[in-house]
N, C-alpha and C positions, 0 to 999 in steps of 0.2 A: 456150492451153488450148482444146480444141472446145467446141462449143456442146455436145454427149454428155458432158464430164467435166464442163461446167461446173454443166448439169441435174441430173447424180449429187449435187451439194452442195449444192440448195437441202432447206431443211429442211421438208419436206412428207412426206405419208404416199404420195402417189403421183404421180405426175407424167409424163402424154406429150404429144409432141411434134411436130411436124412442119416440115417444111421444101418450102415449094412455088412451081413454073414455072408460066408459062403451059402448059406440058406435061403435068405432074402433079406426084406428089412425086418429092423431089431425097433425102429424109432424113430419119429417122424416129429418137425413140426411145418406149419404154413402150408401154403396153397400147394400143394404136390404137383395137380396138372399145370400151374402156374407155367407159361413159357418164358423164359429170360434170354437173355443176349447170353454168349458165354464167351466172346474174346480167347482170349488164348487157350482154356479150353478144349474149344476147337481141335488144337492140336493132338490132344487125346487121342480125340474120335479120326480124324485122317492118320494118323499112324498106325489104327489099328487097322485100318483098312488097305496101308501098303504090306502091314506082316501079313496080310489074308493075302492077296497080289503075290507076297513071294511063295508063299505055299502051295499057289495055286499054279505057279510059276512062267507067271506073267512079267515081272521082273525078279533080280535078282540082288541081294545087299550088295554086291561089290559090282555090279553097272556101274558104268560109270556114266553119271548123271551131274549138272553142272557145271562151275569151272573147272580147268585142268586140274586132274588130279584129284578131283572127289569122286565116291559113288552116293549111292542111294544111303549110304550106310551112315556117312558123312552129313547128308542133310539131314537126318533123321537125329543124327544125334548136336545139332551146329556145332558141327566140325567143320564144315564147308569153306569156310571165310567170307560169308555172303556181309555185308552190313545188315542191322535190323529193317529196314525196307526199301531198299536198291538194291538191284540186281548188281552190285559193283562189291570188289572182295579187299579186304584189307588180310594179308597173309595167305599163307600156304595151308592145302588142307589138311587137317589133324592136328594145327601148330595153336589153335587157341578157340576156345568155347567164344563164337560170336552167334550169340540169340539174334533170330534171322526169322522176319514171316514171310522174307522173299524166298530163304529158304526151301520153307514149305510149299509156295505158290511152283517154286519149280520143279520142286518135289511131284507136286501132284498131275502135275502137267507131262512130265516123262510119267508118269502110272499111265496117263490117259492115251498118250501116245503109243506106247508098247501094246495094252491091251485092247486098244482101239473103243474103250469106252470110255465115256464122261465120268471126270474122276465122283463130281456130286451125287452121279447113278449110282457111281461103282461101290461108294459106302454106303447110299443107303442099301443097294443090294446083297453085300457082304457082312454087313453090320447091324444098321438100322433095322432091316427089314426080319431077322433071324430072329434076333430079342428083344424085336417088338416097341421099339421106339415110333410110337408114329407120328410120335409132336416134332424128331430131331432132325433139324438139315445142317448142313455146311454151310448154307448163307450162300452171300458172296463171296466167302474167301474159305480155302482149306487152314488156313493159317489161324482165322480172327472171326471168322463171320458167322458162327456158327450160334443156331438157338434152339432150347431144349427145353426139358422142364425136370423138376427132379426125381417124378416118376420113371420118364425114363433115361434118367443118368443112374438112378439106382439100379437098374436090370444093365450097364452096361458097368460099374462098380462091381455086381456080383460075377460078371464074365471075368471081373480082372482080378478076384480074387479065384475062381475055377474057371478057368478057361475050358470053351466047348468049340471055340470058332477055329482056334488055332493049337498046335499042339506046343505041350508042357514045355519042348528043348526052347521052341521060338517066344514064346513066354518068358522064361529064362532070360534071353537072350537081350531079350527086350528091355528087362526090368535091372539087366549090369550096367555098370559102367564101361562106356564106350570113349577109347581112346583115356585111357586111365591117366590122371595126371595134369591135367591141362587147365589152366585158369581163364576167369571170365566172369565177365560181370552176370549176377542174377538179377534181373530187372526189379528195383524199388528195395534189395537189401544189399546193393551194393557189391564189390570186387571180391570174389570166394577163390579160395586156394586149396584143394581145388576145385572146378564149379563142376562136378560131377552129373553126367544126365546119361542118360541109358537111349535109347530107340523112341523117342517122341517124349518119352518120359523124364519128367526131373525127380534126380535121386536125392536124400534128405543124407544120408551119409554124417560126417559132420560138422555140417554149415551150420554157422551160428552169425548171425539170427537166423530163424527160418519161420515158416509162416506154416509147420506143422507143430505138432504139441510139441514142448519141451524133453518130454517123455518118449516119445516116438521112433522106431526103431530105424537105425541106417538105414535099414533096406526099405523106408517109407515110400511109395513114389509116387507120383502124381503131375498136378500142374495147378499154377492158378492165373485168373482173367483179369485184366485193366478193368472188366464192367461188375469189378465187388464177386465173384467164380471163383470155387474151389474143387476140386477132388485130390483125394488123399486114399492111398492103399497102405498099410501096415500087413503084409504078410506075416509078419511073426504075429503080432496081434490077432490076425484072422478078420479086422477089420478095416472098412471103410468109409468115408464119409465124404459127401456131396451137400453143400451151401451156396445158393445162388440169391443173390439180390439184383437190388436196381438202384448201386452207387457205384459209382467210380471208385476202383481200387484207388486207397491211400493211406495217410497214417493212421486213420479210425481202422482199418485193416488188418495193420501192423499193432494194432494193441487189442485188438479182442479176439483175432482168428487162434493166437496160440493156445490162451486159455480155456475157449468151448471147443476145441480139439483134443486138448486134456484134459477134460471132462466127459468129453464121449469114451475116450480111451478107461479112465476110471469107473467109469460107470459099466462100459461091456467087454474090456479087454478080455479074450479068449484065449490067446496064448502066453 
């Protein structure tokens, strides 16, 4: 079945899609300029705008930003020990994957304070504004708040398959595993050993279950949203794919996202 009949079956009120090259899009279904909620998501998009920050070198990965003993490098990848939303830490930093959207809130707020702009300016002007996103903001929150459409998460998809905004080492850098080793819960699939994520990034490595195709190469990386949000990078494949609805991430989720993700892979795997 295609990845187009498989989308027609999930149970959601609206649903599109895309499918993208380092070229551009390969395949599309639903409302494209559709704007959606994108929940954690979000995070994406604010990480890519602290790697443009450090390049730009307004801050620096090893600041130190946070509680004692994290830097920027830390929040980026929750390492920090922030809890999921209070600013209050259970652990030492680097000593355990704690998914954190206070994290990020503080994350963004030392960017804003260093470089003396508003962190929501500072991505749309380093990010947004470049490749042409003009449906995408931050919302209310760097973290969570953020809404888009999948027109343009696909022109921010092909940036993260050929980066143009940041160079190739910080790309890299981005897309390893940070703090190698260290376990933590993956919201909605449970305690991962280990729960590997890279610089804003969560890495597919191999976590099982996971909510990229079964097929899908470790170095998959992405992230997905509580609001039914996905993007997914396959480097070795040369592709990526962006799906936004308007349900609430859950077990409808967890059993159709694997499948029309390997089907996109089957259908245009390039590498």
């Amino acid at each position: 079945m295609s990845y187009q009949d498989l989308a027609a079956q999930w149970p959601v009120p609206h649903v599109a899609a895309a499918v993208i090259s380092p070229a551009g899009v390969l395949g599309s279904l639903g409302n494209q300029s559709m704007v959606f909620p994108l929940a954690s998501v979000t995070k994406t998009l604010a990480a890519y705008a602290v790697l443009i920050a450090v390049e730009e070198g307004g801050v620096s990965l090893d600041d130190q930003a946070g509680p004692q003993g994290s830097t920027v490098r830390h929040l980026l990848a929750h390492a920090a020990g922030y809890e999921f939303d209070r600013r209050e830490t259970r652990g030492e930093p680097g000593a355990r994957r704690m998914y954190s959207n206070a994290g990020f809130e503080v994350l963004a707020e030392f960017v804003a304070q260093q470089t003396g702009i508003d962190f929501n300016d500072y991505a749309h002007e380093a990010v947004f504004e470049p490749l042409g996103m003009a449906s995408t903001t931050l919302g209310t929150s760097p973290a969570a708040g953020g809404l888009s459409s999948v027109s343009d998460l696909s022109r921010f998809a092909q940036e993260l398959l050929a980066p143009t905004l940041i160079d190739s080492s910080t790309w890299a850098d981005a897309t390893s595993v940070q703090f190698p080793g260290i376990d933590g819960l993956l919201p909605g699939y449970g305690r991962q050993k280990p729960n590997d994520w890279g610089l804003g990034f969560e890495i597919r490595d191999s976590k099982s279950p996971h909510w990229t195709a079964p097929s899908a190469s470790p170095r998959t990386f992405g992230h997905f949203g509580q609001s039914g949000t996905f993007l997914w990078v396959d480097p070795d494949a040369r592709l990526a794919c962006v799906a936004l609805t308007d349900r609430a991430f859950g077990d409808w989720a967890i059993e159709v996202w694997p499948p029309f993700s390997q089907a996109v892979l089957d259908e245009f795997r390039q590498g």
